[in-house]
N, C-alpha and C positions, 0 to 999 in steps of 0.2 A: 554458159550453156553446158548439159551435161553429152554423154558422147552420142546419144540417142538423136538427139536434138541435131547435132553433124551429120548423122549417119543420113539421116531424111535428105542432107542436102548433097548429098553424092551420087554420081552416076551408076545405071545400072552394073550387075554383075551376072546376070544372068545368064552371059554370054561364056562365063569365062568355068575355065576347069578348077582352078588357082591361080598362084602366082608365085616368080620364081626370083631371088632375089642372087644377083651374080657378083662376083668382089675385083676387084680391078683387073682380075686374069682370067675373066671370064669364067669362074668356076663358081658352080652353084654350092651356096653356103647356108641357104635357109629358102624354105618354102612352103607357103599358106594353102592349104586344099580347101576348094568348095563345098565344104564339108559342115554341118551342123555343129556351133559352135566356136568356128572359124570365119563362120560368113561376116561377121561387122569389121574382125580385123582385115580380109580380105576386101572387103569395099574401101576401107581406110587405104589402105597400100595403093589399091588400083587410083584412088583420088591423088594420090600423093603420084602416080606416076602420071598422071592425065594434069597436074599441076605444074611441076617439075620436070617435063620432057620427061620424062623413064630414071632419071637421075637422082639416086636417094644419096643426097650432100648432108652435112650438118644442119644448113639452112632448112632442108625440107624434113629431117628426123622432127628437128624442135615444132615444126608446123604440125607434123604427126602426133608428137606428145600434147600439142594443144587441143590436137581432135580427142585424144584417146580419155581426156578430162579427168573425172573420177578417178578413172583406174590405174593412173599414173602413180598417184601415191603407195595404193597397195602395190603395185611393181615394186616402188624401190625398196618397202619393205619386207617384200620377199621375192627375193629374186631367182628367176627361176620358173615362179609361177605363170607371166606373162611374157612368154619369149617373142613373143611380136613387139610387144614394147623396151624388153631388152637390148631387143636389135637397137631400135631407135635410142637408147642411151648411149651403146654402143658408138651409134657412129657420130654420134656430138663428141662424147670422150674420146676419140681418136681421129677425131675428125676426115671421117673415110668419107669415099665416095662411090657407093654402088649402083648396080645398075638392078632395076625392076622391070621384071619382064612377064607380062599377064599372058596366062597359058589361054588360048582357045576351046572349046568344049569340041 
């Protein structure tokens, strides 16, 4: 499936401002705006927090890279480019565990 094909199957976002992503000390370290452009990675996130309790473990990165399909390749060849998906390497390789937390409009 390509990422398109996931995105259909994820819960609305229409509700939301963005989303905030917090690191074990409750401090905000990355966050996705509702923004043109950012909206597929923002439904992906929100999926992943409405899957995962709010909890972005390794377990639920790798779930995320499965959504993010395609685009996971050109991430790792350039890194940088897709920091949403960066994260998600991120916390397989250090096997973190943060918290996601979807802002209200």
């Amino acid at each position: 499936m390509q990422f398109k094909d996931f995105l259909a199957t994820f819960p609305a976002i229409e509700h939301l401002a963005g989303l905030n992503v917090l690191n074990e000390q409750g401090e905000l370290i990355h966050n996705i705006p509702a923004i043109e452009g950012k909206l597929g990675s923002l439904k992906l996130y929100n999926a992943l927090f409405a899957k995962f309790n709010g909890k972005l473990t390794a377990c639920a990165a790798q779930q995320g890279l499965e959504w993010f399909a395609e685009h996971v390749e050109d991430a790792k060849n350039n890194p940088g480019k897709h920091p949403n998906i960066d994260l998600l390497f991120k916390v397989v390789d250090e096997d973190l565990t943060l918290t996601l937390e979807p802002i209200a409009k």
